[in-house]
Residue, then its C-alpha position, 0 to 999 in steps of 0.5 A: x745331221x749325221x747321227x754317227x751313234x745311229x751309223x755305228x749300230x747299224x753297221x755292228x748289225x750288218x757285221x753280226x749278221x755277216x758273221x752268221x751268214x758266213x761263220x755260222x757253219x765254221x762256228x758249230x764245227x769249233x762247238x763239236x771239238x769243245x763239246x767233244x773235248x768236255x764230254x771226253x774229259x778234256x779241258x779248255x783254255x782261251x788266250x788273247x792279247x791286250x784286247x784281244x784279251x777282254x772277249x775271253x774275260x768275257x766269258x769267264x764266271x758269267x751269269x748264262x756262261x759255260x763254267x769251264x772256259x778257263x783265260x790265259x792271263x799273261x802279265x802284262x797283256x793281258x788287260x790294259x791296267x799297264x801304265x804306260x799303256x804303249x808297253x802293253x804293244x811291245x810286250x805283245x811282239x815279245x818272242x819266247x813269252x808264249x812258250x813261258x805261258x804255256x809252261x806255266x797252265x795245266x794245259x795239256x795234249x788233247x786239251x781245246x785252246x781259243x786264242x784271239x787275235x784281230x790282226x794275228x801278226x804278233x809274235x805272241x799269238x803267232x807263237x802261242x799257236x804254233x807252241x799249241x800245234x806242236x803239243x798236240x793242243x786243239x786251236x781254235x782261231x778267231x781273228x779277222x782274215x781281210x785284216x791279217x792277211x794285209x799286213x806282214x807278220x812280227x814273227x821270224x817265221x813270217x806266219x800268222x797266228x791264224x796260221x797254226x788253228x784248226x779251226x778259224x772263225x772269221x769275224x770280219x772285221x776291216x783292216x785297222x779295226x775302225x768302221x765309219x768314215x766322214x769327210x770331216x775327220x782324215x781317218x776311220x774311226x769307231x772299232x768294231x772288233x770288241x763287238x764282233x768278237x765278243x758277240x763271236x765267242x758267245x754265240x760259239x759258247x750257245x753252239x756248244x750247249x746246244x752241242x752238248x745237249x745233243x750227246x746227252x750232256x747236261x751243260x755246266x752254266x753258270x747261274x746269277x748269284x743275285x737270283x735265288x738258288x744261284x749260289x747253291x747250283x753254282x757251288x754243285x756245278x764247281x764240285x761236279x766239274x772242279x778238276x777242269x777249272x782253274x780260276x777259282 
């Protein structure tokens, strides 16, 4: 039997345990420029594309999660609820459509940008990045360098988003995203970049409060509305921290 389930699940954990081993330390250092940012009154934003989109919802108005991680959401990318879903890929290599998003936030110098991207060759990342870079905002990159690396860039630059980040978190993930291989089937199959990436942006999100904790900060986390008091501390969080969320 080949038990694929079984495979998958080991591999995810290898992946996870790689990422640890050799992003742990790239990690915490993306943590001290948030924390830094949220203990000097700065603001931050996270950006990806289609699915590279779903690892910065994820972090948003969580249960456990840091309040003031505030999405990009572009029209069109910015999930998959675009019918037919083949346009969401034509609309990631638009250029100029970065430059209209970034007019659009109240991002500013000195404010904190993640931006995703697994194969960071699209004109969108690209541009976001490099846009980010001019204006003085900090980028924290996270993508996968074997895969981008292999693959020529959209973009007229001929640069990849990785490219334009301060900081790259590594989650290495293989080129074309897909893990398992048999010989019954012609191509890989089963991503891990959803998994990789996600589990990637909380374990950063757990580095800043614990990098917050270490200047004295108390984290501003989100508490479960279904358990008694949630609601309440949640409300005198939003209060206290109000002027840098932007999507309530």
């Amino acid at each position: 039997m080949k038990d694929f389930a079984h495979h998958y699940l080991i591999a995810v954990a290898e992946l996870l345990q790689r990422i640890d081993r050799e992003e742990g330390g790239v990690i915490r250092e993306a943590a001290s420029v948030l924390a830094e940012a949220i203990a000097s009154g700065q603001r931050i934003f996270g950006f990806g594309c289609t699915h590279s989109s779903l690892p910065i919802q994820d972090l948003v108005y969580r249960a456990g999660g840091l309040m003031l991680i505030n999405p990009i959401m572009a029209p069109g990318i910015s999930s998959l609820d675009v019918v037919p879903a083949t346009m969401t890929s034509d609309i990631e290599r638009l250029q100029g459509y970065a430059e209209v998003l970034l007019n659009n936030q109240p991002i500013q110098t000195g404010d904190v940008l993640i931006l995703v991207s697994m194969s960071g060759r699209n004109a969108v990342p690209v541009e976001m990045g490099m846009l980010a870079q001019k204006r003085g905002i900090k980028v924290i990159g996270v993508t996968a360098i074997d895969y981008t690396q292999e693959l020529p860039s959209r973009h007229p630059s001929g640069k990849k988003m990785y490219e334009y980040a301060d900081i790259v978190i590594d989650t290495k993930v293989p080129k074309g995203d897909a893990i398992l291989t048999t010989e019954d089937v012609p191509q890989r199959f089963a991503p891990a970049s959803g998994v990789a990436s996600i589990a990637t942006l909380q374990a950063l999100v757990a580095a800043t409060i614990e990098a917050l904790l270490d200047r004295g900060i108390t984290p501003p986390i989100f508490v479960s509305g279904n358990v008694p008091g949630g609601s309440e501390h949640n409300r005198e969080m939003i209060d206290a921290y109000g002027d840098r969320v932007f999507y309530l």
